[in-house]
PDB file of N, CA, C, O and CB in Angstrom:
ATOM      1  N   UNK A   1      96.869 112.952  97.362  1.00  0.00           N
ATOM      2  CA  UNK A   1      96.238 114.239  97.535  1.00  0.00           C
ATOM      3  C   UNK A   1      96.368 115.064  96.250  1.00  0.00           C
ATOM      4  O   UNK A   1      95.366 115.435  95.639  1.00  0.00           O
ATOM      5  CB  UNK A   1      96.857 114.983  98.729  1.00  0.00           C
ATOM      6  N   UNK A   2      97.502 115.322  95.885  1.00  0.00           N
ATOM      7  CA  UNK A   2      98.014 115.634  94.100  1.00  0.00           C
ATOM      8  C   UNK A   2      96.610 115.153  93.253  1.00  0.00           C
ATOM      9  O   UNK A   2      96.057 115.842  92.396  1.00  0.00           O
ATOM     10  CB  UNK A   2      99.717 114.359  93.433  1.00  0.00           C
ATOM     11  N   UNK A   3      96.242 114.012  93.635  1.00  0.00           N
ATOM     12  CA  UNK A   3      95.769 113.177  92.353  1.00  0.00           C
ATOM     13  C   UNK A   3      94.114 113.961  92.558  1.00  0.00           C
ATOM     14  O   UNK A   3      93.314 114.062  91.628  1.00  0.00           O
ATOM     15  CB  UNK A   3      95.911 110.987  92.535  1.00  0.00           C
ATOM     16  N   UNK A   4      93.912 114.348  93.671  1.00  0.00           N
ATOM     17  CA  UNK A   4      92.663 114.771  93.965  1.00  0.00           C
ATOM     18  C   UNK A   4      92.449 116.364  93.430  1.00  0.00           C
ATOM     19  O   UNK A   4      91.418 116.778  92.898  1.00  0.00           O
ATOM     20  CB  UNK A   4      92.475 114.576  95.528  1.00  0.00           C
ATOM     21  N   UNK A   5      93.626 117.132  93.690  1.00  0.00           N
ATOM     22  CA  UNK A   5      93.457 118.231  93.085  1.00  0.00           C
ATOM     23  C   UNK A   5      93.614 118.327  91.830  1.00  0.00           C
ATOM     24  O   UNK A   5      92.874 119.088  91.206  1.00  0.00           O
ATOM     25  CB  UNK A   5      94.048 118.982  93.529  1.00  0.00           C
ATOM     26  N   UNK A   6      94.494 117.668  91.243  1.00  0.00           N
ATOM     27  CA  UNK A   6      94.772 117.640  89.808  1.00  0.00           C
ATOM     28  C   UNK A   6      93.232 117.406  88.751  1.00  0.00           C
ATOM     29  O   UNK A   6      92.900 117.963  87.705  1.00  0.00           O
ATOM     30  CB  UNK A   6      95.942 116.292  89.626  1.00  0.00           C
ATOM     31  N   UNK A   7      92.501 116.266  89.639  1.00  0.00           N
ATOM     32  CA  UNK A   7      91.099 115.642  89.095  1.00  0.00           C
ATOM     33  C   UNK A   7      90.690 116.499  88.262  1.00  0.00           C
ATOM     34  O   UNK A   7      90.345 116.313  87.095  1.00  0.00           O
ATOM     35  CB  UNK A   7      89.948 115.376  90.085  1.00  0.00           C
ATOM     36  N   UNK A   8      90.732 117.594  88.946  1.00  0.00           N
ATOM     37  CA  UNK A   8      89.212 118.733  88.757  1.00  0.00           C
ATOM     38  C   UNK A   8      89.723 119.369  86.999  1.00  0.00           C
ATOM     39  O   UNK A   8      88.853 119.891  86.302  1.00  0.00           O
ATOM     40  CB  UNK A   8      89.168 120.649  90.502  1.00  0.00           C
ATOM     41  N   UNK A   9      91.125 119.238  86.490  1.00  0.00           N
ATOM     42  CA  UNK A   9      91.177 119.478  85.501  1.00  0.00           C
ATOM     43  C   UNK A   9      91.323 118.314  84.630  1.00  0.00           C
ATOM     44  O   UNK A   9      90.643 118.225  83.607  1.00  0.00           O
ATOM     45  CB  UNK A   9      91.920 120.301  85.466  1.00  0.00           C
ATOM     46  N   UNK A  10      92.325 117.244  85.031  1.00  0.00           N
ATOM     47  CA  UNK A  10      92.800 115.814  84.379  1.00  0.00           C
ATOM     48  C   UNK A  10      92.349 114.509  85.629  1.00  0.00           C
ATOM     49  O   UNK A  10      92.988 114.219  86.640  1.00  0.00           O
ATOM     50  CB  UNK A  10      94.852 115.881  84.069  1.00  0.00           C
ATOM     51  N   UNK A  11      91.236 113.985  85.204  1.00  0.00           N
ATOM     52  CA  UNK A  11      90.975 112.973  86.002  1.00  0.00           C
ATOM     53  C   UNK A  11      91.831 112.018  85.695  1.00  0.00           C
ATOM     54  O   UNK A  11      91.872 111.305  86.698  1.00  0.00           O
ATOM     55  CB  UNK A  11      89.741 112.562  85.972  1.00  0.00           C
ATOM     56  N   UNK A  12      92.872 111.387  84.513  1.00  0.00           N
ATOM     57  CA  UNK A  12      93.007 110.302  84.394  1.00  0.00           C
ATOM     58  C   UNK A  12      94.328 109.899  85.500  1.00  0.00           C
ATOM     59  O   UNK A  12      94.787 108.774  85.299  1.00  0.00           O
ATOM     60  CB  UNK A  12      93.097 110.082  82.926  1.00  0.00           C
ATOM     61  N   UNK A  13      94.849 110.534  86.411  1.00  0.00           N
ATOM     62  CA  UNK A  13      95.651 110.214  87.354  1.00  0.00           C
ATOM     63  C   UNK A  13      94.940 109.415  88.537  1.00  0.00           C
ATOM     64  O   UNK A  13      95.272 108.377  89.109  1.00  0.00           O
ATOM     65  CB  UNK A  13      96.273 111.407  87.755  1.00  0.00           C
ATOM     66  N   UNK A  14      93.800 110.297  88.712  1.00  0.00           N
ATOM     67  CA  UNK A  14      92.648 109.658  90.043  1.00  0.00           C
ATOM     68  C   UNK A  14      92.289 108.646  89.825  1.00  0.00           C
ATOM     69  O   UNK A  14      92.179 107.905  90.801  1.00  0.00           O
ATOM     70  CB  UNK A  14      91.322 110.267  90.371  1.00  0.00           C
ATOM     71  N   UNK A  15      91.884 108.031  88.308  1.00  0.00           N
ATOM     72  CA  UNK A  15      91.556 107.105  87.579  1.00  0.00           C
ATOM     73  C   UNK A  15      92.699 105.885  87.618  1.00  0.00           C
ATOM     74  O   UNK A  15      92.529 104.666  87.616  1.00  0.00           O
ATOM     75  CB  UNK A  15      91.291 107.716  86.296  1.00  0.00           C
ATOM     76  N   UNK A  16      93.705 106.532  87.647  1.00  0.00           N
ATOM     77  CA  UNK A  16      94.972 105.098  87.518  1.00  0.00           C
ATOM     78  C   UNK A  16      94.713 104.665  89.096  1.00  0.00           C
ATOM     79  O   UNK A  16      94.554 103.482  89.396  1.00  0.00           O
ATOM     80  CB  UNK A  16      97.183 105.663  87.127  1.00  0.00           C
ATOM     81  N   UNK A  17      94.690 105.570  89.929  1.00  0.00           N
ATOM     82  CA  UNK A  17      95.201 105.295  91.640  1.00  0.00           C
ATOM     83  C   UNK A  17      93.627 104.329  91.599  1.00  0.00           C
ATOM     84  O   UNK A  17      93.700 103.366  92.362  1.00  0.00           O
ATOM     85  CB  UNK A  17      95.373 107.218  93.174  1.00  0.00           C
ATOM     86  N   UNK A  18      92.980 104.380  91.244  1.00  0.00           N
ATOM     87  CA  UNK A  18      91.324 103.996  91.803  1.00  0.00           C
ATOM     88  C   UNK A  18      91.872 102.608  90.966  1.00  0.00           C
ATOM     89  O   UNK A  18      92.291 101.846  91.838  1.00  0.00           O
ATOM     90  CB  UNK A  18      89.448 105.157  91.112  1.00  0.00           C
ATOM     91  N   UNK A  19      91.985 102.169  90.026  1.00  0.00           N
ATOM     92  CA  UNK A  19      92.153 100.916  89.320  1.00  0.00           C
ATOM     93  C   UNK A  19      92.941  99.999  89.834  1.00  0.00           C
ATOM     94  O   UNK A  19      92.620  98.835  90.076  1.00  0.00           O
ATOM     95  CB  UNK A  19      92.576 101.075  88.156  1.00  0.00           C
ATOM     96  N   UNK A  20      94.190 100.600  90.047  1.00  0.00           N
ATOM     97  CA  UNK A  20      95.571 100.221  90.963  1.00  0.00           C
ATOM     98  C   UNK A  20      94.586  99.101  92.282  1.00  0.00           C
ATOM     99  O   UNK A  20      94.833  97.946  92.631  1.00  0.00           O
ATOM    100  CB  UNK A  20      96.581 102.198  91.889  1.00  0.00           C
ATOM    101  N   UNK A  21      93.709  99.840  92.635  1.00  0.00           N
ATOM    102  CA  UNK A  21      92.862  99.548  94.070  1.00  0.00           C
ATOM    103  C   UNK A  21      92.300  98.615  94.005  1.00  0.00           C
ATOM    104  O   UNK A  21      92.441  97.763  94.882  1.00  0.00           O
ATOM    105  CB  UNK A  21      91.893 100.389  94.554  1.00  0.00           C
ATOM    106  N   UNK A  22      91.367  98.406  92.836  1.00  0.00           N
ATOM    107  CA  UNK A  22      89.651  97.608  92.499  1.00  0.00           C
ATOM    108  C   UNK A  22      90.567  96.140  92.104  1.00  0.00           C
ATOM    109  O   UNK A  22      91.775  96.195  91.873  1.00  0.00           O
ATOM    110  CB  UNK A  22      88.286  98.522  90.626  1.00  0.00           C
ATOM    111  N   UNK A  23      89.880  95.015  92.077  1.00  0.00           N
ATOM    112  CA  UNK A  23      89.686  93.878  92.035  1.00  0.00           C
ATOM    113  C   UNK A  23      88.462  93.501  91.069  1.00  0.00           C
ATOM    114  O   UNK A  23      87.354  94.011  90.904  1.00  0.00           O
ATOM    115  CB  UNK A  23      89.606  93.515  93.302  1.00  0.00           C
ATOM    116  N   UNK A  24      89.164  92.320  90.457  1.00  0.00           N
ATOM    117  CA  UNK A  24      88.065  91.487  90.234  1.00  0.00           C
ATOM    118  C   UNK A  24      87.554  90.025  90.957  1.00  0.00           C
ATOM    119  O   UNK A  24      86.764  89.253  90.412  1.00  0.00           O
ATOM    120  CB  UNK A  24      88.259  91.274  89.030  1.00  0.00           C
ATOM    121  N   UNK A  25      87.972  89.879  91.865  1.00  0.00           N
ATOM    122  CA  UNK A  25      88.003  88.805  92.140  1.00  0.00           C
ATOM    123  C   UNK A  25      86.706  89.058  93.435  1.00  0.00           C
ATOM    124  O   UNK A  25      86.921  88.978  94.645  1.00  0.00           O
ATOM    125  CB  UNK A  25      89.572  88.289  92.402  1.00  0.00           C
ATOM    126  N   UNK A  26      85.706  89.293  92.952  1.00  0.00           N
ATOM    127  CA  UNK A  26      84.269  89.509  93.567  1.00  0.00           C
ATOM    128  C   UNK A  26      83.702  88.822  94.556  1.00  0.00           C
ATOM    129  O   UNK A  26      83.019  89.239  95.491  1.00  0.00           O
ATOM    130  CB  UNK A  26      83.388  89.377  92.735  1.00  0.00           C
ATOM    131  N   UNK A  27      84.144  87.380  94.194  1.00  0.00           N
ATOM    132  CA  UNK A  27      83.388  85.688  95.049  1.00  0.00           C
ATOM    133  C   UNK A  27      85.034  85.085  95.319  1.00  0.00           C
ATOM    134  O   UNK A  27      85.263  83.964  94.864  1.00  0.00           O
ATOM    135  CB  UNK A  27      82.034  84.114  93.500  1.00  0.00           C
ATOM    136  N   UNK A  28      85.838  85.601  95.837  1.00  0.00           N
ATOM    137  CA  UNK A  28      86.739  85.270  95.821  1.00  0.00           C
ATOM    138  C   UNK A  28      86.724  85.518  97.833  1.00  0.00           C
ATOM    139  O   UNK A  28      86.550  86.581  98.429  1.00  0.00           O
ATOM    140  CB  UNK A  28      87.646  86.003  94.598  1.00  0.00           C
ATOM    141  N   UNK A  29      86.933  84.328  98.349  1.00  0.00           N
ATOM    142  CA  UNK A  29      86.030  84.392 100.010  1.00  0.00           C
ATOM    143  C   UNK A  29      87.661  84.619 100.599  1.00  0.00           C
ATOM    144  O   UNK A  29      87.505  85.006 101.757  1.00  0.00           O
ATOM    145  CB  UNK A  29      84.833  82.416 100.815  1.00  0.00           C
ATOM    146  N   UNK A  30      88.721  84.567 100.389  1.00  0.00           N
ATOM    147  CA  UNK A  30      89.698  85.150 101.028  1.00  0.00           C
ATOM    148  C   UNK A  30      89.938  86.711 100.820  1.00  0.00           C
ATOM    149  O   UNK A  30      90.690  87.355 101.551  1.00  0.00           O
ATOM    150  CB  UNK A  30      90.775  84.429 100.696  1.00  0.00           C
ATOM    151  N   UNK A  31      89.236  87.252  99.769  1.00  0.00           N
ATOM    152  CA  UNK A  31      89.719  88.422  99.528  1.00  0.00           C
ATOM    153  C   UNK A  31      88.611  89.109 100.475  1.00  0.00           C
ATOM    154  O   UNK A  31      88.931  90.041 101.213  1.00  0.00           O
ATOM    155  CB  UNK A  31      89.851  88.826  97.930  1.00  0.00           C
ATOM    156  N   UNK A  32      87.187  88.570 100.420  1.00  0.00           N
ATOM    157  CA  UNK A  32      86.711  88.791 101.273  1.00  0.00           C
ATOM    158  C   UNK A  32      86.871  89.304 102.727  1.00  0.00           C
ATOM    159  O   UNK A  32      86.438  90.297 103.310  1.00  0.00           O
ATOM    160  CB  UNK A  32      86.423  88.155 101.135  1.00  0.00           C
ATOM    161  N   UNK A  33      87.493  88.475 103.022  1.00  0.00           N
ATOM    162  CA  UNK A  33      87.999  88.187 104.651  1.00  0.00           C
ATOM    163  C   UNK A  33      88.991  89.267 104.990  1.00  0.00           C
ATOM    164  O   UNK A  33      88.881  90.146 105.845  1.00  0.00           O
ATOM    165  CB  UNK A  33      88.833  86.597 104.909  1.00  0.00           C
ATOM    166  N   UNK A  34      90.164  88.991 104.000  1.00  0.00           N
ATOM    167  CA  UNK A  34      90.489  90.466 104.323  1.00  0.00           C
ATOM    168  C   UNK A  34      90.251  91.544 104.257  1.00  0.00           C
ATOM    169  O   UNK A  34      90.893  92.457 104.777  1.00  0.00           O
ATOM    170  CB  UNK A  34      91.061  90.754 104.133  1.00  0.00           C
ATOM    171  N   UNK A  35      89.190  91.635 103.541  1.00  0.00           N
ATOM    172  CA  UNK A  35      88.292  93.140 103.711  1.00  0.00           C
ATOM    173  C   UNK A  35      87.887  93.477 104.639  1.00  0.00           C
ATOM    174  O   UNK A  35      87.968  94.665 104.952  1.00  0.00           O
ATOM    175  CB  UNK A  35      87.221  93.368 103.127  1.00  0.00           C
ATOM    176  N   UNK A  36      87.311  92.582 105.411  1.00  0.00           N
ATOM    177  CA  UNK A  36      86.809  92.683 106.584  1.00  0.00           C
ATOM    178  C   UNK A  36      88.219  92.584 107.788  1.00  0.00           C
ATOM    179  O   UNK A  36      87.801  92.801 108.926  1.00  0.00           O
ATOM    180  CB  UNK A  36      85.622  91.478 106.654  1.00  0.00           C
ATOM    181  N   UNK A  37      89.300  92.389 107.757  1.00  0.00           N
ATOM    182  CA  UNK A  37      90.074  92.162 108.496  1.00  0.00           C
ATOM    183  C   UNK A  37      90.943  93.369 108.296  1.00  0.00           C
ATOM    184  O   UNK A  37      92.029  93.313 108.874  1.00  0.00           O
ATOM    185  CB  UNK A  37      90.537  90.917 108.365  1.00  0.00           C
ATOM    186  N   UNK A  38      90.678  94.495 107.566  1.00  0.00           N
ATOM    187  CA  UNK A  38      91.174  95.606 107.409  1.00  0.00           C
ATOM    188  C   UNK A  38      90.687  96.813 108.018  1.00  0.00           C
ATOM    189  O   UNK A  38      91.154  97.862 108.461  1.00  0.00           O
ATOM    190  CB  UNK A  38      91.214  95.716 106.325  1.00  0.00           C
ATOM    191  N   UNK A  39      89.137  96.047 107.814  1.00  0.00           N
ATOM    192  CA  UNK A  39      88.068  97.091 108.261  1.00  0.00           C
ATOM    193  C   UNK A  39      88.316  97.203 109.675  1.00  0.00           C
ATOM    194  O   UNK A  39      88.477  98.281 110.248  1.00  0.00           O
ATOM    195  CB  UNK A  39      86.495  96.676 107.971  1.00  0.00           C
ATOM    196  N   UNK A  40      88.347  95.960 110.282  1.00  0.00           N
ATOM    197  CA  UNK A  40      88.800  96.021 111.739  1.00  0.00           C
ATOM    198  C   UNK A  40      89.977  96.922 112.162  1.00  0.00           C
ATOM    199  O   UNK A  40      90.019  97.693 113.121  1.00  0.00           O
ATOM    200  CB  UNK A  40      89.171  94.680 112.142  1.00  0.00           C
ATOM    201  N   UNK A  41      90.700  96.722 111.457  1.00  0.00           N
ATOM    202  CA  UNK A  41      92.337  97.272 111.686  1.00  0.00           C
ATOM    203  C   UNK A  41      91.978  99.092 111.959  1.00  0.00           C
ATOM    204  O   UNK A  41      92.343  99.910 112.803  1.00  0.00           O
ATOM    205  CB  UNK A  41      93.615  96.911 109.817  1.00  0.00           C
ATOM    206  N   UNK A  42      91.349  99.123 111.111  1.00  0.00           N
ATOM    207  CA  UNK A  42      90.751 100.902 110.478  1.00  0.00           C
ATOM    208  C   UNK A  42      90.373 101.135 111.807  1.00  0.00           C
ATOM    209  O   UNK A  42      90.731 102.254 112.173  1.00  0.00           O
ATOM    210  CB  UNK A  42      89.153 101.184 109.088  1.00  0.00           C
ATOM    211  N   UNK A  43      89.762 100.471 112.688  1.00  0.00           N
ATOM    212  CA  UNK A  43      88.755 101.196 114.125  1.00  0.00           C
ATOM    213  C   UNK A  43      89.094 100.815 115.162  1.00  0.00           C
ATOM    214  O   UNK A  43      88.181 100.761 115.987  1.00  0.00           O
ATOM    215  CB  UNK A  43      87.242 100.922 114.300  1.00  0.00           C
ATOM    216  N   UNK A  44      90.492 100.374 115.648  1.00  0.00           N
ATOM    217  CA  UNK A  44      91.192 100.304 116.344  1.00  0.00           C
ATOM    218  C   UNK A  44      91.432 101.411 116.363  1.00  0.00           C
ATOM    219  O   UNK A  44      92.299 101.842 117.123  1.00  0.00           O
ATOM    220  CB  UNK A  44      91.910  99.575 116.267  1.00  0.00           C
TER     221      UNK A  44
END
């Protein structure tokens, strides 16, 4: 939440948390799966 208010003057904190996150592994069919097996989790 910090990282969100802080943005509006110094993005590069929002910027570390967002990288921390992302992947490269695009065609990668397990990473896949758990995307989708998270998504589920979320709407429970």
């Amino acid at each position: 939440m910090n990282a969100m208010i802080i943005s509006t003057i110094d993005s590069s904190v929002l910027m570390q948390l967002i990288e921390t996150a992302l992947t490269n592994k695009i065609n990668d069919r397990e990473m896949f799966m758990k995307g989708i097996d998270y998504s589920y989790y979320y709407e429970e």
